[in-house]
C-alpha positions, -999 to 999 in steps of 0.1 A, spaced: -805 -312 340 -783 -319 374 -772 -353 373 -768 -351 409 -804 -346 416 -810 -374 392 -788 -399 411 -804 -392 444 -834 -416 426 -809 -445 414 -818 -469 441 -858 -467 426 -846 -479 394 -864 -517 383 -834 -541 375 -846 -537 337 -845 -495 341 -810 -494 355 -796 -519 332 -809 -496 302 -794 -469 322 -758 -483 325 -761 -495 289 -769 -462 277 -744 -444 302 -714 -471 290 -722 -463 250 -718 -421 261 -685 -436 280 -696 -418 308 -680 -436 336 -692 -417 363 -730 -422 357 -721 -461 355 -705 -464 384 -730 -443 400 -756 -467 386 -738 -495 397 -730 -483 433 -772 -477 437 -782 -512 428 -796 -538 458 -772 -567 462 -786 -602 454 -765 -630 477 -762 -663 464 -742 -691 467 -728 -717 442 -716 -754 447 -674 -754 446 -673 -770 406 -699 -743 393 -666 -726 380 -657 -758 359 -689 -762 347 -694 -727 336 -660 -731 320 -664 -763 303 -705 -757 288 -685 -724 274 -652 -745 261 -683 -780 245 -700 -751 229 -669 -734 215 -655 -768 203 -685 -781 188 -688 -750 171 -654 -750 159 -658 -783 148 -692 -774 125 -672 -747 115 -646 -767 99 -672 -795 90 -688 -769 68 -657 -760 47 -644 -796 44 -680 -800 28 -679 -768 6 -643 -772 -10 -655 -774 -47 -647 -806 -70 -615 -801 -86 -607 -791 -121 -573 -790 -119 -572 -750 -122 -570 -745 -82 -553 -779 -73 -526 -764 -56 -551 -741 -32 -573 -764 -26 -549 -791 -14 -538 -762 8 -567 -755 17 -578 -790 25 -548 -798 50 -553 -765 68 -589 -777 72 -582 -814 82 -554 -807 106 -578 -782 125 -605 -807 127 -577 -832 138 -565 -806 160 -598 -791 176 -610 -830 176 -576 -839 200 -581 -805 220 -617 -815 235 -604 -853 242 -571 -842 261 -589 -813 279 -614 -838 292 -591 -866 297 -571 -841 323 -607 -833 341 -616 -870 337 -645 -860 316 -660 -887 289 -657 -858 260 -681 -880 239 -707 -879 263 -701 -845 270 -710 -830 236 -742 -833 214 -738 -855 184 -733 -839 157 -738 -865 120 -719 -836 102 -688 -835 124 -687 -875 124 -692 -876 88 -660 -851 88 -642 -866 110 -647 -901 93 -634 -886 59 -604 -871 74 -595 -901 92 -597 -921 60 -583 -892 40 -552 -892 64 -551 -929 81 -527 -934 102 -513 -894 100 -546 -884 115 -531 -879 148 -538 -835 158 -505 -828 162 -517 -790 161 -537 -793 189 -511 -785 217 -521 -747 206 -557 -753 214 -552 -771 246 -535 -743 258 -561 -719 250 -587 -745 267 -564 -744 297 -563 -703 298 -602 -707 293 -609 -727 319 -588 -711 341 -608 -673 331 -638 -686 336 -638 -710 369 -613 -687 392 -641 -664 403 -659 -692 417 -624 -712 432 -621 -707 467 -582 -695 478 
């Protein structure tokens, strides 16, 4: 078949055909027929308020976090009782998991702090990750401090920054 003929009949492709069409064209690699696909498509205009950037960036960076933070949640719960046979990995194992809570935990509060963000009010409660939180607080007392995070908040930074440029003016 002549793909030339075909692609004379691009621009009568429904949104939902020429997305199939560019997925399909993309998993062949063929570059071409993608931008060729691309290049026929009607252009939808729009316009977005100046801090739709930010809040694109930071629903993605609450929904990472809290994600993280179940993630974490969930292995502090699973860590079996101790027998004594695995003592040494699971203490390992344990601080490795408490200091990313710590650190994930300190991440969200500094990133919003610097945005002026209430980061409790920002994400959904979550009784698992305050249960966690709570034990590793107690488990640590005054140590509990995320002294990992710095890490973290750079990757929040990078994140933001990704996410929120296309939408920054200058």
């Amino acid at each position: 078949m002549n793909t030339k003929n075909l692609q004379k009949h691009y621009d009568k492709l429904t949104a939902r055909e020429r997305y199939a069409a560019m997925v399909a064209a993309n998993q062949r690699g063929d570059n071409q027929e993608l931008a060729a696909l691309a290049q026929s498509a009607p252009r939808i205009v729009f316009s977005v308020t100046d801090a739709y950037g930010l809040s694109r960036a930071f629903e993605f960076l609450a929904a990472h976090n809290h994600i993280m933070r179940l993630g974490y949640a969930a292995l502090l719960f699973s860590l079996p009782l101790n027998d004594g046979r695995q003592a040494d990995v699971t203490e390992a194992f344990l601080a490795q998991v408490t200091r990313r809570i710590l650190a994930e935990r300190a991440a969200w509060q500094a990133i919003c702090a610097e945005y002026g963000i209430d980061a409790e009010l920002f994400l959904p409660h979550s009784g698992i990750i305050a249960r966690a939180e709570a034990l590793v607080d107690e488990f640590l007392g005054e140590d509990a401090d995320g002294e990992d995070a710095e890490d973290t908040i750079g990757e929040y930074r990078s994140a933001i920054e990704k996410i929120s440029s296309p939408f920054m003016k200058g």
